[in-house]
Backbone bond lengths (Angstrom), bond angles and torsions (degrees), N, CA, C in turn:
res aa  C-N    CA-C-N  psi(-1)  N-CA   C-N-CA  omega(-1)  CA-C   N-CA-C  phi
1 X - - - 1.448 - - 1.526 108.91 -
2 X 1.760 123.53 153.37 1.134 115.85 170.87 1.216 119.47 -109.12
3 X 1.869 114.94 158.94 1.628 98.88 -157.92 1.972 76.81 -150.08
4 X 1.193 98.01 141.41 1.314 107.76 172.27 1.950 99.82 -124.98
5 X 1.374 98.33 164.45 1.908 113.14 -165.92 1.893 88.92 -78.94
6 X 1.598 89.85 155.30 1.425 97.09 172.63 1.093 112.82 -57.12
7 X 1.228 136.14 -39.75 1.651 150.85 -121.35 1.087 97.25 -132.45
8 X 1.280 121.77 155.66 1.370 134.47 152.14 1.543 116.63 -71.28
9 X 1.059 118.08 -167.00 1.419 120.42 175.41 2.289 99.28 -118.37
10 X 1.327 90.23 143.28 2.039 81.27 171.47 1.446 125.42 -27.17
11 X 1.405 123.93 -27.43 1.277 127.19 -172.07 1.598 110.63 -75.11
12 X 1.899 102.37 -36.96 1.530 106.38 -178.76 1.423 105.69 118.28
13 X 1.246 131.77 -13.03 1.288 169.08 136.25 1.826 113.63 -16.18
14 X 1.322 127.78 97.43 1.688 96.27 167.72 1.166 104.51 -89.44
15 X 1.356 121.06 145.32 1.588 139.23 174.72 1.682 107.19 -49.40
16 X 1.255 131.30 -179.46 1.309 133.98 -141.93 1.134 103.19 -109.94
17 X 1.973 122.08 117.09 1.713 119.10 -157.56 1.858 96.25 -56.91
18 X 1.115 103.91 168.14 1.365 127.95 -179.61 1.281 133.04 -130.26
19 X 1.501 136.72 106.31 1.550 133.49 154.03 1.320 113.00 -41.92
20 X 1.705 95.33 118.89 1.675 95.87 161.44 1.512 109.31 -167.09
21 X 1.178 102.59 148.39 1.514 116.74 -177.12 1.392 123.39 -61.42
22 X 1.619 108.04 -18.92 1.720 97.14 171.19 1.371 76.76 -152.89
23 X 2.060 97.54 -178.56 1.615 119.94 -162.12 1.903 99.61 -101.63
24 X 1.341 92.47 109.91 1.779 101.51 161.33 1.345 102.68 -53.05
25 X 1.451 114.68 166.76 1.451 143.91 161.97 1.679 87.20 -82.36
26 X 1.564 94.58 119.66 1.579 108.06 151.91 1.358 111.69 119.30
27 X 1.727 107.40 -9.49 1.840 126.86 -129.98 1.584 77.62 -127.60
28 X 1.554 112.40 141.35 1.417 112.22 169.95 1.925 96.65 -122.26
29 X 1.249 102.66 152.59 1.484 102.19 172.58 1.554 114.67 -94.03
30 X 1.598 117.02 136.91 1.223 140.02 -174.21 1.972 97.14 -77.33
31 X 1.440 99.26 125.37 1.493 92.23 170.70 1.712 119.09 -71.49
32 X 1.558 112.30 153.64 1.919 107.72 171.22 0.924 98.88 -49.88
33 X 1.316 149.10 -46.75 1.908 123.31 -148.57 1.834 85.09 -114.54
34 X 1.127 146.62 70.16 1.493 160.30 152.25 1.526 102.69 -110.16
35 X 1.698 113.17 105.85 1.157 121.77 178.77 1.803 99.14 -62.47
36 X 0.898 123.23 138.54 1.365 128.08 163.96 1.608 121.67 -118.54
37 X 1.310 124.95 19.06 1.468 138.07 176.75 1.578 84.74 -74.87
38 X 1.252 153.10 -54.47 1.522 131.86 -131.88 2.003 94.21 -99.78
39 X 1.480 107.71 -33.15 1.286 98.56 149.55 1.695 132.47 -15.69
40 X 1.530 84.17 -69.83 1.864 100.89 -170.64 1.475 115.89 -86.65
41 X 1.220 94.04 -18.59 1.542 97.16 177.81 1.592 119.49 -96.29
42 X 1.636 108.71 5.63 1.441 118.84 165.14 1.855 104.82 -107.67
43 X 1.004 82.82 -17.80 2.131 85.95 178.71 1.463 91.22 90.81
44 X 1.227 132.43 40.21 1.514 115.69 -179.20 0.943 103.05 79.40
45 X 1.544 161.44 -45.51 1.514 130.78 179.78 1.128 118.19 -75.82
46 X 1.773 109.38 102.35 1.192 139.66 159.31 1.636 147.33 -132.76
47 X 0.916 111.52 154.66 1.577 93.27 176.91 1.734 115.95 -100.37
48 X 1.106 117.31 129.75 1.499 115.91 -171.45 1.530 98.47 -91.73
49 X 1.410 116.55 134.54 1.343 139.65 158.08 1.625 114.38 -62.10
50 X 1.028 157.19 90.40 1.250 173.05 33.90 1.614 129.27 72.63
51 X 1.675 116.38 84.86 1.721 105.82 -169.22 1.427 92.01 -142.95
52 X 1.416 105.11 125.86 1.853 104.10 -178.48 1.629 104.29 71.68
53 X 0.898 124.73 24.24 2.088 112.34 -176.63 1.436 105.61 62.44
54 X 1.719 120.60 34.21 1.336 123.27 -179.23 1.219 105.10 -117.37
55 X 1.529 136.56 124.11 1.544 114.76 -177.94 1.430 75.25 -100.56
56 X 1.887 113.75 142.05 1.005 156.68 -170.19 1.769 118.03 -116.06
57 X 1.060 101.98 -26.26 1.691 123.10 -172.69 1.303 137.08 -155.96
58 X 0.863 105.15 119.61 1.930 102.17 176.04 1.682 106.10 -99.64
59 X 1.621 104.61 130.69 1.250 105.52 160.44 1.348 134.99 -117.45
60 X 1.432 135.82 84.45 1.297 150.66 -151.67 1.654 99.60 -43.26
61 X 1.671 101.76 134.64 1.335 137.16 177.93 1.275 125.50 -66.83
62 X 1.472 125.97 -1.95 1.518 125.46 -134.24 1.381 94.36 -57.06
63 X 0.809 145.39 14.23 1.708 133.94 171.70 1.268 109.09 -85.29
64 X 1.330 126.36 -47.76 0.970 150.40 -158.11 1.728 113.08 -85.60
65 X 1.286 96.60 -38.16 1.757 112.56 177.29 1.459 110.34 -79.78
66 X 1.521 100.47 -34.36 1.852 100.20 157.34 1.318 137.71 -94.53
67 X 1.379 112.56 19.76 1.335 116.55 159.75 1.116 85.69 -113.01
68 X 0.969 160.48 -37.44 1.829 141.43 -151.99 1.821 108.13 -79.17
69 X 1.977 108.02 -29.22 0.977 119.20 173.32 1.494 117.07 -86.64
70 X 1.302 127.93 -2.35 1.667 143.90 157.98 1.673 109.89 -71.09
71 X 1.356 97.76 -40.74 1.651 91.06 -169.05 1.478 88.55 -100.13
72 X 1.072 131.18 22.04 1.637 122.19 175.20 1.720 117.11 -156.58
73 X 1.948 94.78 60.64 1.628 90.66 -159.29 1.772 96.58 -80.18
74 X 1.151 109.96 166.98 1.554 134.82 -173.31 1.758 95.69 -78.91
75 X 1.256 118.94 139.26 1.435 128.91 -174.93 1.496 81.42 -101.63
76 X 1.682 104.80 141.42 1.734 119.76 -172.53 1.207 100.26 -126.00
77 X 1.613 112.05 -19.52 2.043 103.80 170.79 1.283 123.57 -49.21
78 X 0.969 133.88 128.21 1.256 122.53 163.65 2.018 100.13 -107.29
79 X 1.489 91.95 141.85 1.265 103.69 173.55 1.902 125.02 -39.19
80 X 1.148 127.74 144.30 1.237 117.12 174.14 1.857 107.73 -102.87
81 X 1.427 109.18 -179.83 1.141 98.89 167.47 1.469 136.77 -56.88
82 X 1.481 97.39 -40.40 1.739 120.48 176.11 1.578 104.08 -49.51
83 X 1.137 109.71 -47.46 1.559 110.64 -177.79 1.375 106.84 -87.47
84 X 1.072 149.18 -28.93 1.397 122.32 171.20 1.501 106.38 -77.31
85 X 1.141 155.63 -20.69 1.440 173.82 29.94 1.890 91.60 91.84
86 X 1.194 99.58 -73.84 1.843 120.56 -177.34 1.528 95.58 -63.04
87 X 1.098 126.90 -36.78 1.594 115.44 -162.20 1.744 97.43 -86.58
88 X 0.808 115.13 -54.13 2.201 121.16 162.95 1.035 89.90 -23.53
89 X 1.455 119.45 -90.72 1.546 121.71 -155.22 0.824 125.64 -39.24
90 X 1.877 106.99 -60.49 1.466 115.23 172.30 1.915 123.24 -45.99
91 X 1.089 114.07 -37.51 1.804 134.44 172.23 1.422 94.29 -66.38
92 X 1.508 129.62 -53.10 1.722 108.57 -178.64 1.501 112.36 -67.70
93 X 1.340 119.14 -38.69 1.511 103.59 -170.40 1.611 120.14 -74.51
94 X 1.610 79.01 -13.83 2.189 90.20 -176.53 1.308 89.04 -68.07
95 X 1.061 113.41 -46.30 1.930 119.31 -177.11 1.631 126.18 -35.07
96 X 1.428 68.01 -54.23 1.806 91.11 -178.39 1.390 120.27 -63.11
97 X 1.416 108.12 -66.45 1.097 120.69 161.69 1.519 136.06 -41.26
98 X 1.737 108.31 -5.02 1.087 117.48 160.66 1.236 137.84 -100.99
99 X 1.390 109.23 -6.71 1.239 156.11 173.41 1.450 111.72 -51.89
100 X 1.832 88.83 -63.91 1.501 108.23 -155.62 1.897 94.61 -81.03
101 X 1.346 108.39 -38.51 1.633 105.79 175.60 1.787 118.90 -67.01
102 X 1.156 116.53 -21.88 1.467 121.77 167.61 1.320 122.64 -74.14
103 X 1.324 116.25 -21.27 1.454 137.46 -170.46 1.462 113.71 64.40
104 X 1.629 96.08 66.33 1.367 113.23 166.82 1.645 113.71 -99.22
105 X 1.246 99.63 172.11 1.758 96.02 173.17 1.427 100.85 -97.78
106 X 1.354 106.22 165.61 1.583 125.13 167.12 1.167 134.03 -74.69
């Protein structure tokens, strides 16, 4: 059976539904006919529909999935050569230089 947490997580987020053979404390069970595509297709920000301790429905957050994705944009740089090049160097001389304070040889 699947069971998602009462709660969201701080972000607003519910954590990732779950197979399991019996009901945790905290954990509500998802009914068989509860579409769960809008779940995954909001990333967890949703509001669950709720009848008998049955969530019955998910209702996608997009408000919520786009501010969470504003304060958490995806970095698109990808490194160049120069900088992975700069990051070596910089790692050998940190190296070195630790070397030389331990009283290692060169």
């Amino acid at each position: 059976m699947k069971f998602i947490q009462e709660n969201p997580n701080p972000s607003g987020a519910y954590p990732a539904i779950q197979n399991l053979d019996f009901i945790p404390a905290g954990w509500l069970p998802i009914g068989e006919n509860c579409d769960t595509t809008p779940f995954y297709d909001a990333h967890g920000f949703v509001m669950p529909t709720i009848a008998d301790g049955v969530v019955t429905a998910f209702t996608p957050d997009m408000a919520a999935w786009a501010a969470w994705q504003a304060a958490h944009p995806v970095v698109t740089k990808m490194p160049t050569t120069e900088d992975d090049i700069l990051e070596t160097v910089l790692d050998h001389e940190a190296r070195l230089a630790n070397l030389e304070l331990l009283g290692g040889t060169t």
